[in-house]
C-alpha positions as CSV (number, residue, x, y, z in Angstrom):
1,X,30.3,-5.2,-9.3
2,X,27.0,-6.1,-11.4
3,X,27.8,-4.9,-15.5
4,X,25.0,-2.8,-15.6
5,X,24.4,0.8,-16.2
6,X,21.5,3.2,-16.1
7,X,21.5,5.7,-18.9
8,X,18.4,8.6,-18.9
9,X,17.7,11.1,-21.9
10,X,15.3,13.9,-21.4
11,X,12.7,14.3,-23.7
12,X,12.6,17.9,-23.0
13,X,8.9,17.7,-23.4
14,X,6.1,19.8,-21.8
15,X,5.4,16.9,-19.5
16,X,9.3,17.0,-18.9
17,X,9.2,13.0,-19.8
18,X,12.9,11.2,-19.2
19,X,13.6,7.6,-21.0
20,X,15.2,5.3,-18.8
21,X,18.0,2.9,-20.7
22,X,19.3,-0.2,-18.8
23,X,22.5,-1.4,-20.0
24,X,24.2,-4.7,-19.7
25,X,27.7,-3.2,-20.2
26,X,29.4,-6.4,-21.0
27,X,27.2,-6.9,-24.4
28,X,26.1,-3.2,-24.8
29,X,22.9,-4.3,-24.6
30,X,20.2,-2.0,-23.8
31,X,16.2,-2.2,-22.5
32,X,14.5,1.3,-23.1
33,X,11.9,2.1,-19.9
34,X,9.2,3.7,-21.7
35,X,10.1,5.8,-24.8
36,X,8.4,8.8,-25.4
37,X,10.2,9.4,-28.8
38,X,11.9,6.5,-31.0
39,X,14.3,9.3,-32.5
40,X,16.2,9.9,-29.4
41,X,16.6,6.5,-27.9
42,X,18.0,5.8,-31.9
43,X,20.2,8.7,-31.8
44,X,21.7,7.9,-28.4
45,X,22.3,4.1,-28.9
46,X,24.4,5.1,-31.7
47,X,25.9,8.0,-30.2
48,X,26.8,5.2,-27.1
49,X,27.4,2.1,-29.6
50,X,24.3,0.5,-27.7
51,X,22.0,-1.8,-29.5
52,X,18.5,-1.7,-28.1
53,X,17.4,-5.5,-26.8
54,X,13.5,-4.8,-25.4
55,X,11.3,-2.6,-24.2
56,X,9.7,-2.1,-20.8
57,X,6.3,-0.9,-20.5
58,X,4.5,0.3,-17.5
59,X,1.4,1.8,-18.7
60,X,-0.4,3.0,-21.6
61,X,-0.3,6.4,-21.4
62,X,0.9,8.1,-25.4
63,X,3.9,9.6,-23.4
64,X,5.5,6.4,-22.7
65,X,4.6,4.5,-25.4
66,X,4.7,6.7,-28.2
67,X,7.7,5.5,-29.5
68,X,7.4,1.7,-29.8
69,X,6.2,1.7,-32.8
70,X,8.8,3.5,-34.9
71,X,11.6,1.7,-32.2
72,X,10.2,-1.9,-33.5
73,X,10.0,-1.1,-37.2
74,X,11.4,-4.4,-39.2
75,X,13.0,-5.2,-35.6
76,X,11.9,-8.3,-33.3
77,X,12.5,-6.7,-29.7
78,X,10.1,-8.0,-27.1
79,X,8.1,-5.5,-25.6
80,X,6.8,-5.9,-21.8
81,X,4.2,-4.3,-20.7
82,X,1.0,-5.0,-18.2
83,X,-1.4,-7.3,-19.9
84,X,-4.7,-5.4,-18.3
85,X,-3.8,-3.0,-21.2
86,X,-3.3,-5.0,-24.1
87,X,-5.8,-3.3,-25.5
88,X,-4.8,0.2,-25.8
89,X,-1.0,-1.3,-25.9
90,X,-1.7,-4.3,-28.8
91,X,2.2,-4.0,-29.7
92,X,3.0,-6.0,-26.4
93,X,5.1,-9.7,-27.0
94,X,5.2,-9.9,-23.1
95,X,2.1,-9.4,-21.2
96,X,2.6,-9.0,-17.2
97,X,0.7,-9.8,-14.2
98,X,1.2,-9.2,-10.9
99,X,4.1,-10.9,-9.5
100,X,5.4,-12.4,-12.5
101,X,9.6,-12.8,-12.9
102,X,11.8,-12.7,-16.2
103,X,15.6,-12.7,-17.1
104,X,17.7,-9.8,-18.6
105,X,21.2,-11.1,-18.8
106,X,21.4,-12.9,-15.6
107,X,19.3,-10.6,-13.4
108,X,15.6,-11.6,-12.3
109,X,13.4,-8.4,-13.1
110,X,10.1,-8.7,-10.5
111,X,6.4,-7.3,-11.5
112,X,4.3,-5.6,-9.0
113,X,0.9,-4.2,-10.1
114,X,0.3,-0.8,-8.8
115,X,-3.6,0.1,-10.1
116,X,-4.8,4.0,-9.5
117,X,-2.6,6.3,-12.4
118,X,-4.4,3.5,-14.7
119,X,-5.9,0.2,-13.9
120,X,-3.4,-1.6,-15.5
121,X,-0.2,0.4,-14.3
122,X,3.1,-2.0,-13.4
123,X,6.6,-1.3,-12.3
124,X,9.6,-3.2,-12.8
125,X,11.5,-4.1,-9.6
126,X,15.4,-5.4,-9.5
127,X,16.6,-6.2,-6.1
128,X,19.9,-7.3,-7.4
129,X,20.8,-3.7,-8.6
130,X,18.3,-1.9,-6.0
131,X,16.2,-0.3,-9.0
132,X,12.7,0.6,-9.6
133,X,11.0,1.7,-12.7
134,X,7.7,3.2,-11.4
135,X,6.4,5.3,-14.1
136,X,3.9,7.5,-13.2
137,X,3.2,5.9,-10.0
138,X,5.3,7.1,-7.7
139,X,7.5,10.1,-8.2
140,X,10.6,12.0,-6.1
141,X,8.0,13.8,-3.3
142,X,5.1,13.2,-5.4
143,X,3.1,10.3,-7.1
144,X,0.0,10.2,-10.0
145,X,-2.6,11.6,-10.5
146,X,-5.5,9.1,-10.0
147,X,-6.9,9.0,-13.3
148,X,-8.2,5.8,-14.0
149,X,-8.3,4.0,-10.7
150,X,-9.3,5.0,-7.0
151,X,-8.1,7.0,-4.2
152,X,-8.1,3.4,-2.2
153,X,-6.1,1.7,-5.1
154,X,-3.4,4.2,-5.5
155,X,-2.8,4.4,-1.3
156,X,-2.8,0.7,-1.5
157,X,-0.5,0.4,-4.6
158,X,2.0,3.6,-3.1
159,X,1.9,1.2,0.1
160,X,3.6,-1.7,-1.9
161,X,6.3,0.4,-3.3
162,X,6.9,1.9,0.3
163,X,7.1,-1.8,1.8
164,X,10.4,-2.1,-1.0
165,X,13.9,-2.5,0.8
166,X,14.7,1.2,1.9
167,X,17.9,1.6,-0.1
168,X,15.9,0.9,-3.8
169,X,16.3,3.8,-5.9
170,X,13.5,5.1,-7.8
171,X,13.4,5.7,-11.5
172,X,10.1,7.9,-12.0
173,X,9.5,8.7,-15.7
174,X,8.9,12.9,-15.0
175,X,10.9,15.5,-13.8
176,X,8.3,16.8,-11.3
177,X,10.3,17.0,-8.1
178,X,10.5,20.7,-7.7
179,X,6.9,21.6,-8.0
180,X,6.5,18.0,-5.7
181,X,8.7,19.8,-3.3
182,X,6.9,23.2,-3.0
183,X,3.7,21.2,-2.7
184,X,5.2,18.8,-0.1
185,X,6.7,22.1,2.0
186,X,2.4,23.2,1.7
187,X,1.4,20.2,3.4
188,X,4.5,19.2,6.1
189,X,5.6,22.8,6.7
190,X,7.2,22.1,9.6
191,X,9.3,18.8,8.2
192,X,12.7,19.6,8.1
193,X,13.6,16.8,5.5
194,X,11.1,18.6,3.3
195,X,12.8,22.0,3.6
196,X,16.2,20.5,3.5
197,X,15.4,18.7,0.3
198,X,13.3,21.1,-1.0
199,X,16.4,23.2,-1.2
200,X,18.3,20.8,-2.7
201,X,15.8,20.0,-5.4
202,X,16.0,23.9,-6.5
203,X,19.8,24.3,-6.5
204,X,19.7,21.3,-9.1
205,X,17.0,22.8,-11.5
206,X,18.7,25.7,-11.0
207,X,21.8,24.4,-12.3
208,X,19.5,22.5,-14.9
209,X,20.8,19.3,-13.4
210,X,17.9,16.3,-12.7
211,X,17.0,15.4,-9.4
212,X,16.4,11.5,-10.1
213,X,16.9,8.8,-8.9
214,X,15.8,9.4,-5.6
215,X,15.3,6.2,-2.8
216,X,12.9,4.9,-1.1
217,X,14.1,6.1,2.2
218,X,14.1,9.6,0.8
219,X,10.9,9.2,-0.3
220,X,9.4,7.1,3.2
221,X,11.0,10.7,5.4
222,X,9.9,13.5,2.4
223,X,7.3,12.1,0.2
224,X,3.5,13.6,2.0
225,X,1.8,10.8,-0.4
226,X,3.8,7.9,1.3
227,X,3.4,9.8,4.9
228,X,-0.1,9.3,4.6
229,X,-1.1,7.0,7.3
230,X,-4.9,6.3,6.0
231,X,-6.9,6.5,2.6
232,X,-8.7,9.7,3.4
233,X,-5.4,11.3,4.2
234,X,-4.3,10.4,1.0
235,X,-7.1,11.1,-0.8
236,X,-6.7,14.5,0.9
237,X,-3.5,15.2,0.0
238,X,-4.1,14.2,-3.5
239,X,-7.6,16.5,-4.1
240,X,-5.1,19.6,-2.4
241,X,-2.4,18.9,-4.8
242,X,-4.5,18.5,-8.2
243,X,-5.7,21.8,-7.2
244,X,-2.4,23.3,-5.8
């Protein structure tokens, strides 16, 4: 059994933001996966007796970096994050490019560059523990909106995360599955994975219980943006649900 845990605290922000902590049980060492808000991920590190050892980065966006700077405050903890945005993220120690590797206590932590959200959007990928920190790339049922890049770059960046090993579990950085589902159910009405997990998705909010993290074989059978077998059915899809 790998000594690692995955902690999340919600924000409870409009943008219903969670912070993703990695923890290396045997030293209580923790990486924070973009924080919204240095007072919480301080509040539950000491709450937990965790000490917080670096900082993942996956895009520049103020919701996932709007805490660094408080978090690094008279502190020397490396911050990762995608070097095509050093400059609206000049607090990074560890710029990434596509494909690049690095250590966190004994387990290789893989880049892949995933353009479209933003131009300069990565994820973290560990295949030792199965995990993937995708941001705002892709989400449970849903995936970004295609701010800064293209319709072709996001299908082509979705299509490296659906190329992942099936059983990897996806850590998305918003709680937007239910609203993903009801869109999803609008464009597959007739899948009934969707409706099964659509379902699902809304006895959990109900309870006020998160729906994350899903996997990427969830997300390859229920997930319309993944299903898309071409970049105009994407970009479809996408243009129906930015005005769904």
């Amino acid at each position: 059994m790998m000594p690692f845990k995955i902690h999340y605290i919600d924000v409870k922000n409009n943008l219903q933001n969670y912070i993703w902590l990695l923890e290396h049980a045997d030293s209580k060492q923790v990486v924070a996966v973009d924080p919204t808000e240095a007072g919480l991920v301080q509040e539950y590190c000491q709450q937990h007796g965790l000490e917080l050892a670096q900082i993942w980065l996956t895009h520049w966006h103020k919701d996932h970096i709007g805490g660094v700077p408080e978090l690094i405050q008279d502190k020397n903890i490396p911050i990762y994050g995608p070097r095509e945005e050093l400059s609206k993220i000049p607090f990074i120690s560890h710029p990434l490019d596509h494909d690049d590797e690095f250590d966190f206590h004994g387990i290789e932590v893989s880049i892949i560059s995933v353009p479209g959200h933003t131009l300069g959007h990565i994820v973290y990928f560990i295949d030792a523990l199965d995990v993937l920190f995708c941001g705002d790339t892709l989400f449970a049922m849903g995936c970004g909106r295609v701010f800064e890049g293209t319709f072709e770059q996001m299908y082509h960046s979705l299509s490296r995360l659906a190329a992942l090993p099936p059983r990897t579990k996806v850590y998305c950085t918003h709680e937007y599955t239910l609203s993903n589902a009801q869109f999803a159910l609008h464009a597959e009405p007739d899948n009934l994975e969707i409706q099964k997990r659509h379902e699902q998705v809304e006895r959990l909010r109900m309870l006020g219980q998160y729906t994350l993290p899903s996997t990427i074989e969830i997300e390859l059978k229920t997930n319309p943006f993944l299903r898309a077998d071409s970049v105009e059915e994407f970009a479809r899809l996408r243009i129906l649900k930015d005005n769904f």
